[in-house]
N, C-alpha and C positions, 0 to 999 in steps of 0.2 A: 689502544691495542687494535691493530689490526684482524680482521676476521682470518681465519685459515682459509685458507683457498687449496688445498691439497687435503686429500683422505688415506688412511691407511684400508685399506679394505681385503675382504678373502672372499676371492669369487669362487663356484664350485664348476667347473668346465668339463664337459664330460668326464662327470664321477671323478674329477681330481680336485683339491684346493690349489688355489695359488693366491698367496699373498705379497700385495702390491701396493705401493701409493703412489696415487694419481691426480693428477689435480681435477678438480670436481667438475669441471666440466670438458675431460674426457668423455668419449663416447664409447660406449663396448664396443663399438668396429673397432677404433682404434687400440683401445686395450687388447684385444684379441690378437690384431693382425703388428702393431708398434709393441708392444708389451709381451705380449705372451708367443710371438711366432705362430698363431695359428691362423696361416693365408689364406684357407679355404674360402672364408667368406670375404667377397671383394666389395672393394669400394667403386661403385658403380655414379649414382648421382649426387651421395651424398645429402639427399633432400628427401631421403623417404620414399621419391618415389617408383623408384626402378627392381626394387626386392633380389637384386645381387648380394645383400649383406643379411638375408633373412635367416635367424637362427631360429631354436625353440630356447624359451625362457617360460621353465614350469613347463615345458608342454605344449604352450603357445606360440603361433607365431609374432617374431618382433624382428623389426626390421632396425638392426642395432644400431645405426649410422644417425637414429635419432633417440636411441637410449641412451642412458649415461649410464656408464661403469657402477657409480654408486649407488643407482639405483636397482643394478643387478646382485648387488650383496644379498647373499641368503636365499638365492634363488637358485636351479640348477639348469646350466644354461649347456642347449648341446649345439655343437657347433658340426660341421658336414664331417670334422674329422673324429666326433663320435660317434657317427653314425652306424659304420658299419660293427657287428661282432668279429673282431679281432679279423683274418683272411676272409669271413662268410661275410659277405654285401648283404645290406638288409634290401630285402624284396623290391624295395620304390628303385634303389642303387642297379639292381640288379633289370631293372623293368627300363629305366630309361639309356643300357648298354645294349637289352636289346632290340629296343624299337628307335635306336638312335633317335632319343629326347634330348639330344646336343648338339648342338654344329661345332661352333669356337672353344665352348664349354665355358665361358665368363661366368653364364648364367645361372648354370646348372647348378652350383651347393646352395645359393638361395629358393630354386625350383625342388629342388629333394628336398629342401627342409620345409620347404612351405609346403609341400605335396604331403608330406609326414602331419605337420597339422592339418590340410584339409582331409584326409582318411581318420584323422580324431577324431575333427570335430562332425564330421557327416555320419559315424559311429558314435558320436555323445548324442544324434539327432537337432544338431543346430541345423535348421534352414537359411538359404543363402536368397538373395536378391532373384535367381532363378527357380527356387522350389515352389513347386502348385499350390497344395496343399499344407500349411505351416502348424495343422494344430499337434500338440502333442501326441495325442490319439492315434493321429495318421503314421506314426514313427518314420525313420529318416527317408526323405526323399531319393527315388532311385537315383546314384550316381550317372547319371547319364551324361554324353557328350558336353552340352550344354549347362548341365551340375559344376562339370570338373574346368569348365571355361572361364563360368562365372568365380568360382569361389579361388581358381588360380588366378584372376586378373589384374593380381596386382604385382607380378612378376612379369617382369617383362623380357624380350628373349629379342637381342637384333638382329641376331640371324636368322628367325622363324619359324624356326624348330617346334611351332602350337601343335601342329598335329599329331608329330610324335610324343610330344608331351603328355596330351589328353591321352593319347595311345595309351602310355609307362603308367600313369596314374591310375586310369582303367585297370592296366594289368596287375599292378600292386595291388588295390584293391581287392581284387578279385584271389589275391594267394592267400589259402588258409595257412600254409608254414609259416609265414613271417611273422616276427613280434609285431606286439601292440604297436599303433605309429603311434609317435613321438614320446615314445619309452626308452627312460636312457638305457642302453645297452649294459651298463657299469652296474645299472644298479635293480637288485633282486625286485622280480615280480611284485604286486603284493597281494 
């Protein structure tokens, strides 16, 4: 008997289910953007390492083009089209309309989503490859130019749009209105 090569799975995409079967080594870019209609996150290199296809899964960033689908089951994965609360732009959305952190816009939903986890995780107090001081004690390093450089760098932007970007991210940062980054909008506080 042959192994299955296909899974039935129920991914949870911003606050919705959707149940699908896919063969297992689908990737959730492609469930997303082939499967489920949701184009925001583009297919850029394909290899990881360009972060056009960057979602949050749990919270985290994942750059889906080397996730598999089934390894996203049971996880709550938001993609740039849940980002915003219904008409109101969440503050990163709304940061990089005003300091044009876009040129072409390819780049931009995997820049908002990655920008979403680096305001997490610089508020959970992770240290990045640019923080001084790394001990707990010191709590999180100031988001500075060079913070939000470093820990964006895996996004890549070919129209060059870096500096408005650090700009939108700074500015995000800095909004006391906006929700928690990388909270899915669908789903209550806790």
């Amino acid at each position: 008997m042959a192994p299955a090569t296909a899974s039935a799975i129920t991914l949870k995409i911003n606050g919705e289910h959707h149940t699908l079967t896919v063969d297992n080594r689908t990737t959730l870019l492609d469930a997303l953007r082939e499967r489920l209609g949701l184009t925001g996150s583009k297919k850029g290199c394909d290899q990881g390492q360009c972060g056009a296809c960057t979602v949050l899964v749990d919270g985290r960033r994942t750059v889906a083009c080397l996730q598999l689908a089934v390894a996203a089951e049971g996880r709550a994965v938001t993609t740039i089209e849940g980002v915003a609360d219904g008409d109101r732009l969440h503050p990163v959305q709304q940061a990089f309309l005003d300091l044009d952190g876009y040129q072409c816009g390819y780049c931009t939903p995997g820049q908002i989503c990655s920008a979403l986890g680096v305001l997490d995780e610089h508020a959970a107090g992770w240290p990045s490859a640019a923080s001084g001081d790394i001990r707990p004690e010191a709590g999180p390093p100031p988001l500075t130019p060079e913070e939000i450089r470093e820990r964006m760098s895996g996004n890549l932007c070919r129209c060059g749009a870096y500096v408005s970007i650090v700009q939108a991210v700074s500015q995000a940062a800095a909004d006391p209105a906006g929700p928690a980054a990388g909270a899915d909008p669908k789903e209550p506080a806790a």
